[in-house]
C-alpha positions as CSV (number, residue, x, y, z in Angstrom):
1,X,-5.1,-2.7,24.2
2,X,-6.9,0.1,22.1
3,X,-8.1,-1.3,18.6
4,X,-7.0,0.8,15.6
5,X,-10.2,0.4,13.4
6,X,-8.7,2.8,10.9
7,X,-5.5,1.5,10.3
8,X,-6.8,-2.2,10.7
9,X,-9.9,-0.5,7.3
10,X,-6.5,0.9,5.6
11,X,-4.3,-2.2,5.8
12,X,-7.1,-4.9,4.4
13,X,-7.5,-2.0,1.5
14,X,-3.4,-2.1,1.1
15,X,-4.0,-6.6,0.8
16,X,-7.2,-6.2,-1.2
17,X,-5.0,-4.6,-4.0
18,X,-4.4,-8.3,-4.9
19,X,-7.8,-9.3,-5.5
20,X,-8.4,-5.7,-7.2
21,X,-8.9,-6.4,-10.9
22,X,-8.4,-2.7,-11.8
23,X,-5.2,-3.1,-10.2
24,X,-4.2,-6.3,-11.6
25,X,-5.1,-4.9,-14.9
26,X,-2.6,-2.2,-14.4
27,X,0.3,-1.8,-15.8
28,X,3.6,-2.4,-13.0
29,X,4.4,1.8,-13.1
30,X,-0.1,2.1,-11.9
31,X,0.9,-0.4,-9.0
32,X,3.9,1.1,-7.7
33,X,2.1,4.5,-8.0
34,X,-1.2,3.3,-6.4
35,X,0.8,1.4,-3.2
36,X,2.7,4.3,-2.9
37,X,-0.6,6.8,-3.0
38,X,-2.5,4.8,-0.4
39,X,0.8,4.5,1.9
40,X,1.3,8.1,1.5
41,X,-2.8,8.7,2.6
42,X,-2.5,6.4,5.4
43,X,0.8,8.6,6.6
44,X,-1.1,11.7,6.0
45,X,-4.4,10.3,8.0
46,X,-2.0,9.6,11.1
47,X,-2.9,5.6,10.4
48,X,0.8,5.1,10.1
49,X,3.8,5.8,11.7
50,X,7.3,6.9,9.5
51,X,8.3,3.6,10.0
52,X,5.4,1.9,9.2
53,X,5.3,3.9,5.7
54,X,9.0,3.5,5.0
55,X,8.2,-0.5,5.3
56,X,5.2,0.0,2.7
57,X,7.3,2.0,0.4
58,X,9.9,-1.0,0.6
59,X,6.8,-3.1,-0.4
60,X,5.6,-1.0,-3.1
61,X,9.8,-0.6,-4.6
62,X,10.0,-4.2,-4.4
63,X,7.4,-5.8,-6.0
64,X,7.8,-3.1,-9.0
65,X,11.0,-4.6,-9.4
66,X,9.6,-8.3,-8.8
67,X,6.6,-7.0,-11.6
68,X,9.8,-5.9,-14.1
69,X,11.5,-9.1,-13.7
């Protein structure tokens, strides 16, 4: 089984977002566009798969709405 170091770097950056305090200091509209930016670079990088980006997306659509209320 081949290790992935890059998509293993770009997935704790995707989790770190919840210790960020720029990000948590952002409003809910900076969140869902900075999730969406760094699922879109790790699709564009080849880190990802389509699928694997559609489920981050999902992520990203869902807690905006969560963050909204």
């Amino acid at each position: 089984m081949a290790i992935n170091i890059d998509q293993i770097n770009a997935m704790e950056a995707w989790f770190s977002l919840r210790n960020d305090p720029d990000f948590i200091s952002a409003t809910p509209e900076e969140r869902y566009e900075r999730r969406l930016s760094l699922a879109d670079d790790m699709k564009e990088r080849g880190i990802i798969d389509s699928d694997e980006w559609r489920e981050l997306t999902e992520e990203a659509v869902a807690a905006y709405a969560d963050e909204l209320g």
